[in-house]
LODOKOL-370016 format. One record per residue (C-alpha): x, y, z; residue in three letters; residue number from 1. Coordinates in Angstrom, 3 decimals. Layout:
<recs>
REC          X          Y          Z   rest    nr
REC          X          Y          Z    ALA   NUM
...
</recs>
This chain:
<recs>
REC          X          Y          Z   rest    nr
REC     11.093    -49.672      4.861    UNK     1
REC     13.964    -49.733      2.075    UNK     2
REC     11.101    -49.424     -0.321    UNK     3
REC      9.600    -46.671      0.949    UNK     4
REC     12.691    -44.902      1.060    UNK     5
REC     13.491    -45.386     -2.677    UNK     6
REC     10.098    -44.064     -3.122    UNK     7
REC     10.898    -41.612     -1.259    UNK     8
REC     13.890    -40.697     -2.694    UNK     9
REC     12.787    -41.043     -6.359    UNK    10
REC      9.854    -38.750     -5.912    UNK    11
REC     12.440    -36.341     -4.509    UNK    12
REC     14.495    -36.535     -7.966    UNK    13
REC     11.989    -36.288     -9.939    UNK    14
REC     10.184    -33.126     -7.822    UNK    15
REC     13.818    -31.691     -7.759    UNK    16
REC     14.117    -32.563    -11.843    UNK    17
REC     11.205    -30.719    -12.671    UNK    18
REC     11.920    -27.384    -10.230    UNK    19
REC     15.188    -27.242    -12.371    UNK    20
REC     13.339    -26.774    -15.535    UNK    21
REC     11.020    -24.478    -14.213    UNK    22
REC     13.951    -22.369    -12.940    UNK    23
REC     15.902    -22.532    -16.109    UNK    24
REC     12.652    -21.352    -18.467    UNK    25
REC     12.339    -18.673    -15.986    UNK    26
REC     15.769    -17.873    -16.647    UNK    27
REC     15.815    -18.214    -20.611    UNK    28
REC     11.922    -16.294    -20.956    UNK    29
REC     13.169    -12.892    -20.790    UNK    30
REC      9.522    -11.943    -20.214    UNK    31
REC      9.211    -14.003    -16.858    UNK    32
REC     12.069    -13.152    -15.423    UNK    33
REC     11.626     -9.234    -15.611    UNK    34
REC      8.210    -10.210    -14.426    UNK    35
REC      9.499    -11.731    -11.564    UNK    36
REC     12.552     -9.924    -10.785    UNK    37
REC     12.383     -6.298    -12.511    UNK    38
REC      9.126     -5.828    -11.751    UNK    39
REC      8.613     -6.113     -7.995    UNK    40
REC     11.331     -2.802     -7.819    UNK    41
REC      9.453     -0.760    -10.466    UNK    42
REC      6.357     -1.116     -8.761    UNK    43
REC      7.453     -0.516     -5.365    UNK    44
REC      9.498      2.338     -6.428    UNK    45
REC      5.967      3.539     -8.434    UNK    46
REC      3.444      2.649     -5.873    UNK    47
REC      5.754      3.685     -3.085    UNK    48
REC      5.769      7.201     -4.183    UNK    49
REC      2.011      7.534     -5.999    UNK    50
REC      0.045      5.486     -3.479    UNK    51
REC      0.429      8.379     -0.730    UNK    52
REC     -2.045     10.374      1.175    UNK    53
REC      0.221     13.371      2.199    UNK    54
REC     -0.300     16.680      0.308    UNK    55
REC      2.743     18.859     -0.290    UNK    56
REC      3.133     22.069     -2.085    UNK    57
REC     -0.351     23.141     -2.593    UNK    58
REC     -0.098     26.391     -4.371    UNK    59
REC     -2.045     29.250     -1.964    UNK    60
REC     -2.962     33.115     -3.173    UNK    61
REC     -2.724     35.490     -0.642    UNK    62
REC     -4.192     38.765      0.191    UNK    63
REC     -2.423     40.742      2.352    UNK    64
REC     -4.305     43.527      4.078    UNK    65
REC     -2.018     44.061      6.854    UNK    66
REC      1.317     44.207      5.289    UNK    67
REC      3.055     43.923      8.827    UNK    68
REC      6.033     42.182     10.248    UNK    69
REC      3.234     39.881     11.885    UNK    70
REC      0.930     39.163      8.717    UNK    71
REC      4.610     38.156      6.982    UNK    72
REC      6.123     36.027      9.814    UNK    73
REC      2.658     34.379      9.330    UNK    74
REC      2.630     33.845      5.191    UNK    75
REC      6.308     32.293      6.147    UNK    76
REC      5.223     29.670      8.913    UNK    77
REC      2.794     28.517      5.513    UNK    78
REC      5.380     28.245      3.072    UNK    79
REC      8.043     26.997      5.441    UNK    80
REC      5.914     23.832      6.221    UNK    81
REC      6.455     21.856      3.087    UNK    82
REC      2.635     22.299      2.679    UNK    83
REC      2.146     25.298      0.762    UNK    84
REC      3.516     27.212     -2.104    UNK    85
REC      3.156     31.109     -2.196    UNK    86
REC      2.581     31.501     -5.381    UNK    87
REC     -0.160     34.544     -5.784    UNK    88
REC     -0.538     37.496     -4.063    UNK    89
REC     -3.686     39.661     -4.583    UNK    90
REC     -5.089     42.857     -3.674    UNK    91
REC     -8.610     42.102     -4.534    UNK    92
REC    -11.114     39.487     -3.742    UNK    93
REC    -12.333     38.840     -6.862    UNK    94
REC     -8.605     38.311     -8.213    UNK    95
REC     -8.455     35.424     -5.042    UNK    96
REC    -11.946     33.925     -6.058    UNK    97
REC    -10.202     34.160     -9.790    UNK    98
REC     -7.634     32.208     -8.829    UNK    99
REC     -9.036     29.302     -6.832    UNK   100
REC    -11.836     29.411     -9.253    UNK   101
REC     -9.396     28.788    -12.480    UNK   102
REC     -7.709     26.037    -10.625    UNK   103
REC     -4.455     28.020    -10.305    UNK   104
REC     -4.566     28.010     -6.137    UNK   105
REC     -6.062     25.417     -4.007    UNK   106
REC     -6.112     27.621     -0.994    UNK   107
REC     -6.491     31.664     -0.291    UNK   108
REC     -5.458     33.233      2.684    UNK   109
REC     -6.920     36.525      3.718    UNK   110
REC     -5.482     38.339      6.276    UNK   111
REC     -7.228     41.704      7.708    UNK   112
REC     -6.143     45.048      8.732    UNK   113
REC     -4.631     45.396     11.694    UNK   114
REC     -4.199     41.759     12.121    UNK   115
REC     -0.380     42.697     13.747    UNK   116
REC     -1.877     45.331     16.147    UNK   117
REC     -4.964     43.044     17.156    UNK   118
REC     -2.541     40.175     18.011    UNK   119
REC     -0.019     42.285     20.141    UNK   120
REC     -2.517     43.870     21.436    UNK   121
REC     -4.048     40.168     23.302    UNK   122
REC     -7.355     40.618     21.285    UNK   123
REC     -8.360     37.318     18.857    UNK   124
REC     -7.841     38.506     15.177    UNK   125
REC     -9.556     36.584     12.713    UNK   126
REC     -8.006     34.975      9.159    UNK   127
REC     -9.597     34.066      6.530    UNK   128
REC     -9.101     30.874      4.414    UNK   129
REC    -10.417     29.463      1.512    UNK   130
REC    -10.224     25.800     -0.021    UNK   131
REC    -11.237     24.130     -3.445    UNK   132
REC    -13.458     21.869     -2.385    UNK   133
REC    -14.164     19.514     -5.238    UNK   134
REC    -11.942     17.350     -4.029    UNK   135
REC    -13.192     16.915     -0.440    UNK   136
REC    -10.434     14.540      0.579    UNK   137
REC     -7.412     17.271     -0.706    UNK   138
REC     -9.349     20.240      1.055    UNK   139
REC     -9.768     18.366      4.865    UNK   140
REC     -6.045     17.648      4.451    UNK   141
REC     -5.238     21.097      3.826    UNK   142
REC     -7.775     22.216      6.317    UNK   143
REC     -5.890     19.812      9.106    UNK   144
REC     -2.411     21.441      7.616    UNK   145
REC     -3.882     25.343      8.107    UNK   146
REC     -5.207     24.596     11.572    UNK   147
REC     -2.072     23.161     12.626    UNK   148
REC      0.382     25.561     11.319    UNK   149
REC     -2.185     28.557     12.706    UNK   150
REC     -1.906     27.345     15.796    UNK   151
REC      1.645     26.967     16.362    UNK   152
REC      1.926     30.147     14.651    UNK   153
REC     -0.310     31.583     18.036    UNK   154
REC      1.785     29.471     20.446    UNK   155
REC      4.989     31.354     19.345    UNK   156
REC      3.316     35.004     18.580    UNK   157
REC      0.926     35.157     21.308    UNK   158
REC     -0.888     33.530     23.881    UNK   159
REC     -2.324     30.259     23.244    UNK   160
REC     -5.770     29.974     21.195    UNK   161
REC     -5.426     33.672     20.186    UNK   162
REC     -4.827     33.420     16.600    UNK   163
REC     -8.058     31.520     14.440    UNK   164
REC     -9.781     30.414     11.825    UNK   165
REC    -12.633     31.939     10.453    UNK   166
REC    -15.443     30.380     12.736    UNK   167
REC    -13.031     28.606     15.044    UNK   168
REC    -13.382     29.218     18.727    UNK   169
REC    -10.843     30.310     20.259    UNK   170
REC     -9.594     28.990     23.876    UNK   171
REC     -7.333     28.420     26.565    UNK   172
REC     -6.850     24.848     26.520    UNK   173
REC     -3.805     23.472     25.276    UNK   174
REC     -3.670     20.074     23.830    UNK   175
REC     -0.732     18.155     23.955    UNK   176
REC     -1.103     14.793     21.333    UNK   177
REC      0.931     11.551     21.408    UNK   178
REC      1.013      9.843     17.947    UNK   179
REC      2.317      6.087     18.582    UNK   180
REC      3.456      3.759     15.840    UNK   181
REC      3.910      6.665     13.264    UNK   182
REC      4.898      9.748     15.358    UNK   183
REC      5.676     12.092     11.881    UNK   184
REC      2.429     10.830     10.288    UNK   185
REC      3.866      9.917      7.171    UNK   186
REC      1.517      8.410      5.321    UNK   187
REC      3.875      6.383      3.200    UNK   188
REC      4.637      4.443      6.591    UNK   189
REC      1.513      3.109      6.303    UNK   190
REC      1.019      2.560      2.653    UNK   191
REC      4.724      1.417      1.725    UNK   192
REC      4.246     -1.919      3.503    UNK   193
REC      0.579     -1.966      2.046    UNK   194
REC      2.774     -2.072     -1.653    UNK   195
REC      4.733     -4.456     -0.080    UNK   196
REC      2.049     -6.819      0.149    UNK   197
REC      0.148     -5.958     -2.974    UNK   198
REC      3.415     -6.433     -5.261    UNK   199
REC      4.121     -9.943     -3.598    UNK   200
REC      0.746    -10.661     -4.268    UNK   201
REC      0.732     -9.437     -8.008    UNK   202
REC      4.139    -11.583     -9.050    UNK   203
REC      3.526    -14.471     -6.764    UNK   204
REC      0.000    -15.059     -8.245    UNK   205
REC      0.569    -13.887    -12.000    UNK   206
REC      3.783    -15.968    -12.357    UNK   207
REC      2.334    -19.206    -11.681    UNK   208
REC     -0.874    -18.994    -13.694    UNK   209
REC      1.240    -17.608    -16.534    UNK   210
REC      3.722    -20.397    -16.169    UNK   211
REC      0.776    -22.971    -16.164    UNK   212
REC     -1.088    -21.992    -18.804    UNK   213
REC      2.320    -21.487    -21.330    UNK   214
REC      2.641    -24.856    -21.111    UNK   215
REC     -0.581    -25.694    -22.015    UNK   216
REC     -0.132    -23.022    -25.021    UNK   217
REC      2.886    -24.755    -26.116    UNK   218
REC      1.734    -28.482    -25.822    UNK   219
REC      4.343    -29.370    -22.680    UNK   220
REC      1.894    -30.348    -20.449    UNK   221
REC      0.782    -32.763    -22.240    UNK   222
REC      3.538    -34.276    -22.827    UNK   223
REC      4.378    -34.326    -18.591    UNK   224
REC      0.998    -36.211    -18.520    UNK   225
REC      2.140    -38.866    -20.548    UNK   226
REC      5.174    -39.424    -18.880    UNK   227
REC      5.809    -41.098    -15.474    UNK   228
REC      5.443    -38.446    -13.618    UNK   229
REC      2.911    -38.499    -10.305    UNK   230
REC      0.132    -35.861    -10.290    UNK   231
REC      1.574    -34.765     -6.861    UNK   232
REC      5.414    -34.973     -8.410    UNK   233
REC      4.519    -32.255    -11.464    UNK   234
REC      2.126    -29.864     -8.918    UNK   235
REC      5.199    -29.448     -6.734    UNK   236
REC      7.893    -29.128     -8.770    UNK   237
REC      5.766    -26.361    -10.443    UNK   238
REC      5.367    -24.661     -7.370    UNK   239
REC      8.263    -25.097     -5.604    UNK   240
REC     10.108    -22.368     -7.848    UNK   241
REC      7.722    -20.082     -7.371    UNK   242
REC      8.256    -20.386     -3.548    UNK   243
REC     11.441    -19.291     -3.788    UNK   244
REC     11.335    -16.816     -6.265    UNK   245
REC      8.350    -15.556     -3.907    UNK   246
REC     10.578    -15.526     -0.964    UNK   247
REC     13.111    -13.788     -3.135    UNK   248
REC     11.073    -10.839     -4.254    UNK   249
REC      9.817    -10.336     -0.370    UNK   250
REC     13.656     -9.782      0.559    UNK   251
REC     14.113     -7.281     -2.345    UNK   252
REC     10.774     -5.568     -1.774    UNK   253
REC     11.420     -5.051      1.882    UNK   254
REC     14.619     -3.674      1.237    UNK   255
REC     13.377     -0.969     -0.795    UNK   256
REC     11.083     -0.149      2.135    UNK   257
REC     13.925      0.186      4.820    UNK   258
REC     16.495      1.263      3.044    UNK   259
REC     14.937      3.245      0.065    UNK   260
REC     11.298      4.769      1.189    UNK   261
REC     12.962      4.904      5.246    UNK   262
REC      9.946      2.998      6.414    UNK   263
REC     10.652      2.152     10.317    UNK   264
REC     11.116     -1.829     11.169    UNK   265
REC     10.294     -1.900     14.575    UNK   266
REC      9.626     -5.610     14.345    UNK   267
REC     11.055     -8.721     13.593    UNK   268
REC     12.082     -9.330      9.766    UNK   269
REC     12.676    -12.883     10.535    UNK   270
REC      8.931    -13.261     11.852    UNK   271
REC      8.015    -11.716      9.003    UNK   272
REC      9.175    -14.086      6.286    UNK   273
REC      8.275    -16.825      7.996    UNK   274
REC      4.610    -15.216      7.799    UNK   275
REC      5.169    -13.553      4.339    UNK   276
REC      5.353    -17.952      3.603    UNK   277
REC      1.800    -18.651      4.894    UNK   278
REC      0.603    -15.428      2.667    UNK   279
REC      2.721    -16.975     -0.742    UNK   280
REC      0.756    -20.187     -0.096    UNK   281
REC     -2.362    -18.786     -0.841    UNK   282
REC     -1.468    -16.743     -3.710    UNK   283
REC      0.499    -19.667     -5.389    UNK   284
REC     -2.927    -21.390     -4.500    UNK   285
REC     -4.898    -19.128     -6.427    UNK   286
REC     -2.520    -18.777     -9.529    UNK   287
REC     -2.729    -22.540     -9.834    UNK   288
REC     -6.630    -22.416     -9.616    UNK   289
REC     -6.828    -19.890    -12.387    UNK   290
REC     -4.378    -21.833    -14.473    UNK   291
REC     -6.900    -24.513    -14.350    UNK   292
REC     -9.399    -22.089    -15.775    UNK   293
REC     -7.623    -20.345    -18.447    UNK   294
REC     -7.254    -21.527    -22.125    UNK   295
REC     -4.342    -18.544    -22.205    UNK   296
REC     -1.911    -16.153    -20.736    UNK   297
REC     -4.132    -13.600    -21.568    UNK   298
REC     -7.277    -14.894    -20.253    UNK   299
REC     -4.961    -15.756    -17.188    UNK   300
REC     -3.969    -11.984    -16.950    UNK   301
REC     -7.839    -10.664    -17.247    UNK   302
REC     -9.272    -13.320    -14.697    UNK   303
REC     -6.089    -12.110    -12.005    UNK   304
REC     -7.334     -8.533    -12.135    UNK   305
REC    -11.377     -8.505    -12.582    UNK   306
REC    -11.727    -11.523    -10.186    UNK   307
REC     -8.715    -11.210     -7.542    UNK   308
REC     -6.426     -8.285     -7.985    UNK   309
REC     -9.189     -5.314     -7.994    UNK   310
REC    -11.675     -7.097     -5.524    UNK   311
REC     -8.666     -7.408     -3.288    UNK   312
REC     -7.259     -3.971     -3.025    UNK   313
REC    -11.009     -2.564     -2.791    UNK   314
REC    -11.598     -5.030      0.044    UNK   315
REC     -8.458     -5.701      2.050    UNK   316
REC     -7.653     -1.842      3.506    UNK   317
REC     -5.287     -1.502      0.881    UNK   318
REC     -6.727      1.813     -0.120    UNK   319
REC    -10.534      2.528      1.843    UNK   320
REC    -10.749      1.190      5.685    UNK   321
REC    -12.880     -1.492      6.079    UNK   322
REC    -14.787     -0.001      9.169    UNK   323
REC    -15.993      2.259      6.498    UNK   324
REC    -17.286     -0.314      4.570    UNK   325
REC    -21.314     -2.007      5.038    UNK   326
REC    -21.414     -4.541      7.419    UNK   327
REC    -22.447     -7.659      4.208    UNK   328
REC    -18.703     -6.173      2.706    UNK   329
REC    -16.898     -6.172      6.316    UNK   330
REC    -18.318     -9.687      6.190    UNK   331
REC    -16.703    -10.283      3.084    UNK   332
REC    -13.352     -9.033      3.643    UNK   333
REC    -12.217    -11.797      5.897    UNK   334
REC    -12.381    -13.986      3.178    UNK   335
REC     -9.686    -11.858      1.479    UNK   336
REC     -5.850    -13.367      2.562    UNK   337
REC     -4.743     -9.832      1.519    UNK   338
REC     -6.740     -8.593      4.637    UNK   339
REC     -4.710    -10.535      6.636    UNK   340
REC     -1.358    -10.099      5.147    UNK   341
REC     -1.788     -5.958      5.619    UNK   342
REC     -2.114     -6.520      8.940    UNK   343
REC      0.691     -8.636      9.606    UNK   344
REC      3.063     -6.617      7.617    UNK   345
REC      1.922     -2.693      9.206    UNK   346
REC      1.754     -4.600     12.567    UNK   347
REC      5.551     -5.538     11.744    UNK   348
REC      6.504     -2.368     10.818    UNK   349
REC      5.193      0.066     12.751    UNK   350
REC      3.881     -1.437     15.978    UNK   351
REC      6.668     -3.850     16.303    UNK   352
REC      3.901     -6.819     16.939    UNK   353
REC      4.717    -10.530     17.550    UNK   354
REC      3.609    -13.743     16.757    UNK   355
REC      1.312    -12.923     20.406    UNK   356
REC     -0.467    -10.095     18.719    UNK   357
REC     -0.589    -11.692     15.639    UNK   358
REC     -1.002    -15.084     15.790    UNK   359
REC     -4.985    -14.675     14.691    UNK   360
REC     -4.228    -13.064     11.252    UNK   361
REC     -1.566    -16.632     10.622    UNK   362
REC     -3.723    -18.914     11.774    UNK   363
REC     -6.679    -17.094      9.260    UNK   364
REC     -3.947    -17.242      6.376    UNK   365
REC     -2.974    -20.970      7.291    UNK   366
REC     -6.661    -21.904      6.855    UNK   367
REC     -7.014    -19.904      3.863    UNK   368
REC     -4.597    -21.314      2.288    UNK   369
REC     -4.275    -24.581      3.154    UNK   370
REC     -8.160    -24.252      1.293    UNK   371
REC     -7.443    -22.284     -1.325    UNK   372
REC     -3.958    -24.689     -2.309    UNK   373
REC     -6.398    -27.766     -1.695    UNK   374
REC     -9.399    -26.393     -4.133    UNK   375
REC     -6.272    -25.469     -6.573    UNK   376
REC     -4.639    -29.314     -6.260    UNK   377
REC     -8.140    -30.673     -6.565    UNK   378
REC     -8.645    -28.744     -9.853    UNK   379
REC     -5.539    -29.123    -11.468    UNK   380
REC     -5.050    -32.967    -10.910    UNK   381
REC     -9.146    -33.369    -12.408    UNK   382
REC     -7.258    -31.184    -15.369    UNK   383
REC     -4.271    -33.674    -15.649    UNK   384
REC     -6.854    -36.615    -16.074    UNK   385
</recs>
């Protein structure tokens, strides 16, 4: 028993030996620790404001036909709205087809004679409005945006359903939505934690290949493989650090999205740690495997993005939903941990879940990465001998 114990206790010294140098070359490589440190805030600061699906300020040309009090208060519940920008106004057609044309407006707004008179009067008078199209995503959003602000624009002016679009049909019913989770539809609610993720995934992964494979640049490794030191000694004190450092950059990272972006927690920030642990094991996982296959930090760096980085984001929901996707690639996606991890952090977030509504997405990343870390070990100690 006394033997084992001494084992035991040596293996611990020697695991504790090595996560001390790997901390202080962190520390002294100016490189690595902006990577892991300096880098997690710039890119959730970037990302954060870039990877966002809301449109605001879309410049709009306007002809005004009516010139009323009516045709005005409506041009001001447009540019009131954060939305749009009045930046044109026209008297002609061709000067509004001009504009959108050239790329100076991305929406016109026609409004006829008599629109004022029509409306007071109860009848339905008709707006026109036109959208640049060629992006199709930008031009629904602003469509959504229009029909929204049009119709509380007829809730307040006149009776319900009165004011439309062009080839809307106009009604009496009155719809009365209830958003859950994300009430103001901000769309960086929903990406924000998304960046979370990806940056933890980015630094967690990158930092141990990179780390890995320096040593084998510089001739170190070899030099641990002649020493005493177990194969099961040098894998953990290699990735021990970046377990911490891992855990580290989740704290800062989900600081930035309560306290700098206002992102809601509705959850539990302990629960999510604890799961944010199961996700760093299989990106720690992976960066060992592809320090077994690189022959340098730069082949490390180009095997991270073509192989993992880009396949993830395009697969995970990141960016496209997966029920979008063909059925062989919604197959395919659940063997993507990031899949997992997006869940578990929105579900945090915004729909204050627990370990009872989420308990299928930990027990997918356990066995992802208790497979991934296990292919990894495999590899690396067949490297060592």
């Amino acid at each position: 028993m006394r033997s084992l114990a001494q084992h035991l206790a040596a293996s611990a010294g020697t695991i504790a030996m090595i996560v001390r140098k790997e901390l202080l070359q962190v520390r002294q490589d100016k490189r690595m620790l902006g990577i892991s440190l300096v880098a997690p805030i710039l890119q959730v600061l970037v990302l954060g404001y870039t990877a966002t699906t809301d449109i605001k300020y879309s410049v709009m040309v306007v002809r005004d036909e009516d010139r009323t009090a009516e045709s005005r208060d409506l041009i001001r519940e447009f540019t009131t709205s954060g939305y749009f920008v009045h930046e044109y106004s026209v008297d002609r057609d061709a000067d509004l087809d001009r504009r959108i044309e050239q790329g100076d407006a991305s929406v016109g707004l026609v409004i006829p004679r008599n629109f004022g008179r029509d409306l007071m009067a109860g009848s339905s008078p008709q707006l026109q409005m036109i959208f640049d199209g060629s992006d199709a995503n930008t031009a629904n959003i602003l469509l959504n945006y229009a029909t929204q602000i049009v119709a509380a624009y007829a809730a307040g002016a006149a009776r319900p359903g009165q004011v439309r679009l062009q080839g809307m049909a106009s009604g009496v019913i009155i719809p009365e939505p209830r958003v859950w989770f994300n009430p103001d539809l901000k769309s960086s609610n929903f990406m924000v934690p998304g960046v979370v993720a990806l940056v933890l995934m980015i630094i967690t992964m990158t930092l141990t290949s990179l780390a890995i494979v320096k040593e084998k640049e510089i001739g170190t490794l070899e030099q641990l493989l002649v020493s005493p030191i177990r194969p099961y000694e040098l894998i953990l004190g290699k990735l021990i650090p970046f377990v911490l450092i891992g855990f580290v950059d989740v704290v800062v990272v989900l600081a930035l999205a309560r306290y700098w972006f206002k992102v809601p927690t509705v959850g539990s920030l302990p629960l999510l740690l604890g799961l944010s642990g199961l996700f760093i094991l299989t990106t720690l996982g992976l960066g060992l495997f592809i320090s077994t296959v690189a022959k340098s930090q730069q082949q490390a760096m180009l095997i991270a993005q073509f192989f993992f980085f880009m396949p993830f984001i395009y697969l995970s929901g990141f960016a496209f939903p997966i029920a979008n996707m063909p059925k062989i690639v919604q197959y395919a996606t659940y063997l993507i941990p990031l899949r997992y991890f997006l869940e578990i952090v929105r579900g945090v977030f915004l729909k204050g879940a627990g370990i009872a509504e989420l308990w299928p997405q930990a027990l997918a990343l356990f066995a992802l990465g208790v497979a991934i870390l296990s292919l990894a070990v495999a590899r690396f100690r067949e490297t060592l001998e």
